[in-house]
VMD Tcl script that draws the C-alpha trace (Angstrom):
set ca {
  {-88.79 -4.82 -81.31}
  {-87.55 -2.70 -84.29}
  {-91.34 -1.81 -85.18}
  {-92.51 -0.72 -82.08}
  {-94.16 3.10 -82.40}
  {-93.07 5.17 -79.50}
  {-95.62 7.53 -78.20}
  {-96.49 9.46 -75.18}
  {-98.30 8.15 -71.99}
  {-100.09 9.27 -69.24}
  {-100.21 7.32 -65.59}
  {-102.33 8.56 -62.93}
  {-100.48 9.20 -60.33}
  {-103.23 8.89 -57.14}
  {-106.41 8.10 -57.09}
  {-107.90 11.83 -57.68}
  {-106.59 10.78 -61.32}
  {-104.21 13.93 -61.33}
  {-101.83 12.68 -64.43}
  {-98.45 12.89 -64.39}
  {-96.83 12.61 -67.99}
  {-94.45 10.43 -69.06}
  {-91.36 10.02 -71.36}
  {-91.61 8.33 -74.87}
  {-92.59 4.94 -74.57}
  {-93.50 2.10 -76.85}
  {-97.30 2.60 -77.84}
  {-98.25 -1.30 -77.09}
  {-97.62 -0.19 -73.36}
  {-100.86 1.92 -73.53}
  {-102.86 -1.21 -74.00}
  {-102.81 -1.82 -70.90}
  {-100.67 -4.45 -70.37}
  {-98.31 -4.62 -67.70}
  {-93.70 -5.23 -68.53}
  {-90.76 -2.72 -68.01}
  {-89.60 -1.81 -71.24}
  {-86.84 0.41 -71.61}
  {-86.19 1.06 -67.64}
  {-90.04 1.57 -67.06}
  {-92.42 -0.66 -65.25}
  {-95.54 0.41 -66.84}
  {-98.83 -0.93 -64.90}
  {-102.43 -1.08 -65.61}
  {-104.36 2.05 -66.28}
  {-101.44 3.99 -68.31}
  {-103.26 5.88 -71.30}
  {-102.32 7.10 -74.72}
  {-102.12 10.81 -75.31}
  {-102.63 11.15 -79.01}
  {-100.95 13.80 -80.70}
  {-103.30 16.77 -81.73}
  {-102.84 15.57 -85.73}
  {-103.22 12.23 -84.86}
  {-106.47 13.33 -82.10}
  {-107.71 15.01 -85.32}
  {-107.35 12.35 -87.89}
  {-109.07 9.75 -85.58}
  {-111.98 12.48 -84.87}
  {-112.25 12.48 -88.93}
  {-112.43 8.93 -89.33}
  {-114.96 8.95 -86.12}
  {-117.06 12.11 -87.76}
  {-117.14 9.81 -91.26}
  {-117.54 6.26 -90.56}
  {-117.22 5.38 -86.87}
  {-119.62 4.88 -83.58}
  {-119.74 6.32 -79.87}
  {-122.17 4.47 -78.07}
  {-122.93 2.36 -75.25}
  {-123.22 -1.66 -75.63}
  {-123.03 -4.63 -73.36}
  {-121.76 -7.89 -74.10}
  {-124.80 -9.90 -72.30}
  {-128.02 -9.64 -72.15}
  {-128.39 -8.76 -68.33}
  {-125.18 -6.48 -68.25}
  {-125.10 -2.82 -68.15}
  {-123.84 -0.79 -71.02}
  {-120.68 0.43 -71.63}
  {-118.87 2.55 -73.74}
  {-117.19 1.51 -76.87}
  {-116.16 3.40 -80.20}
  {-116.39 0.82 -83.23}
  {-115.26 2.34 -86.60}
  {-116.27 -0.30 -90.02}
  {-113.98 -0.10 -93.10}
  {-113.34 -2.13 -95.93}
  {-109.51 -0.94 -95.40}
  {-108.06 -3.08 -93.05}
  {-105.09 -0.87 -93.83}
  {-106.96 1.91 -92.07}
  {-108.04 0.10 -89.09}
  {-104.62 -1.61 -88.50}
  {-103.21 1.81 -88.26}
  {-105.82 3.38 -86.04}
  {-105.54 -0.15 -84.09}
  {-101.72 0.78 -83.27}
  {-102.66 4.37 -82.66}
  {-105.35 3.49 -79.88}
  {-105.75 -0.10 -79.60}
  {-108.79 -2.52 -79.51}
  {-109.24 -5.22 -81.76}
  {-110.59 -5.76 -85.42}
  {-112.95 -8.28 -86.20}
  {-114.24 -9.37 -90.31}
  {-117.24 -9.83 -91.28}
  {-118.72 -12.67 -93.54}
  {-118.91 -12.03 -96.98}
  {-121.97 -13.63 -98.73}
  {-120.77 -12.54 -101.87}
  {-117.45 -11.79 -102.45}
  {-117.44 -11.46 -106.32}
  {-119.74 -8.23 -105.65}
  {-118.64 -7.10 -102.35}
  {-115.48 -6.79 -100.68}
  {-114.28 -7.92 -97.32}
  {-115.45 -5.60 -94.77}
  {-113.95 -5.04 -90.72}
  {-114.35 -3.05 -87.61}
  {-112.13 -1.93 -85.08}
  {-113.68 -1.31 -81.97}
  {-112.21 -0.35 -78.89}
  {-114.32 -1.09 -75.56}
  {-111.79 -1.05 -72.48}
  {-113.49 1.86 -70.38}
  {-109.67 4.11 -69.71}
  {-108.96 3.58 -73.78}
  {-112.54 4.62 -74.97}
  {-112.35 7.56 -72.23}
  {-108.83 8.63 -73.07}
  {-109.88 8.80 -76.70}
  {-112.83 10.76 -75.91}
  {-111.00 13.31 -74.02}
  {-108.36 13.90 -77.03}
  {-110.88 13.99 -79.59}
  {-113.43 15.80 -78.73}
  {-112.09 18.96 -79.91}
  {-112.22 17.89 -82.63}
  {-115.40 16.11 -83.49}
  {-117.70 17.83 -86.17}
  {-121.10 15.87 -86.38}
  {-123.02 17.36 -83.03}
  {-124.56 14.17 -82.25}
  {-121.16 12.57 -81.55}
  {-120.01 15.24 -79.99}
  {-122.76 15.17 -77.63}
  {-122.75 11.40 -77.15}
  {-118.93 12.01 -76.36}
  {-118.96 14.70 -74.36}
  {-122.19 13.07 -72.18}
  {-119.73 10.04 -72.09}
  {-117.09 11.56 -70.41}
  {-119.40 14.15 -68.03}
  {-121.56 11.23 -66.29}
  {-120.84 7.62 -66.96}
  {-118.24 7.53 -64.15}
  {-120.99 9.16 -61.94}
  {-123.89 6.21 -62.87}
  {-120.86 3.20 -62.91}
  {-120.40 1.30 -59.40}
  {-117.20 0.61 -59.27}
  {-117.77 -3.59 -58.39}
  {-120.89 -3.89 -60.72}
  {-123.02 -4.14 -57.46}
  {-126.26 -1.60 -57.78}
  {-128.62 -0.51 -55.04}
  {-132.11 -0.13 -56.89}
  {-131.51 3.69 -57.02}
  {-128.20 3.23 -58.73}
  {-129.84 1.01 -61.07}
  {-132.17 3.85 -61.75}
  {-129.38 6.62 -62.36}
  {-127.74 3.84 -64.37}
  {-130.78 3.22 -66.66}
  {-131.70 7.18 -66.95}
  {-128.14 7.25 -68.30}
  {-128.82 4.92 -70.32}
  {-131.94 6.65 -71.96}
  {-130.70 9.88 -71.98}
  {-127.68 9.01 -73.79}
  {-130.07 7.02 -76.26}
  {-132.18 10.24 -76.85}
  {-129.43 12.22 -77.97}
}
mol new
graphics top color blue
foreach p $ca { graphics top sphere $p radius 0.5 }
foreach p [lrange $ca 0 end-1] q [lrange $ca 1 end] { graphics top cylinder $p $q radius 0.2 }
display resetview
């Protein structure tokens, strides 16, 4: 437990999501994982509040290499956010992986005396990808990500059913979503 980061949470307090901040705590808490560390019982749905340098860095490394977009893990599921960032520094995405979470995947290299090993971090629990929205917007540069970020955050909550279950005009907001975020 020696290596542990601390860093600073936020917990919503009811369900209006008004967020009550609190102390330093160990950063693995804001993956979402659920153990009292430290005299706190930390539950589900606690988010990271990144540090403006470290909001800015990530926004960089976003701005340069990464992704905001919307994917789905099966054919017939609807789309959901997800920030991927690829890097032949695992380095890189290790750190960024402790700052924020997610998980970091390699790809297969067909030829590794020319090329080197290449990853990606990407980061698709809906409260992580939409707390890391919120703190780097500010700071994103490239408009298009800004946009896609900032379209992220004002209506996917709105076009979501909470249970996955969609009336047909739902479905519709859902897919307009869907294209409009596509056409930015």
């Amino acid at each position: 437990m020696d290596n542990i980061s601390f860093k600073k949470i936020a917990i919503p307090s009811d369900p209006e999501n008004n967020w009550e901040t609190l102390k330093y705590v160990p950063s693995v808490i804001a993956l979402g994982r659920c153990f009292v560390y430290g005299g706190y019982f930390i539950k589900k749905g606690a988010v990271l509040m990144l540090e403006k340098t470290e909001a800015a860095y990530l926004a960089g490394i976003i701005d340069g290499e990464g992704t905001i977009s919307l994917t789905r893990a099966h054919l017939k599921e609807n789309r959901r956010p997800v920030i991927s960032i690829p890097s032949n520094d695992r380095e890189l995405l290790d750190y960024i992986k402790n700052l924020v979470g997610g998980y970091i995947t390699s790809k297969k290299n067909y030829k590794p005396g020319t090329h080197k090993d290449s990853y990606v971090l990407s980061v698709k629990n809906k409260s992580m990808v939409m707390s890391i929205l919120r703190d780097i917007i500010p700071y994103l540069k490239i408009k298009q990500k800004k946009l896609r970020a900032q379209f992220i955050l004002d209506h996917y909550e709105n076009v979501t059913c909470r249970n996955g279950k969609y009336t047909d005009e739902k479905l519709i907001l859902k897919r307009k979503f869907e294209q409009d975020f596509f056409s930015l």
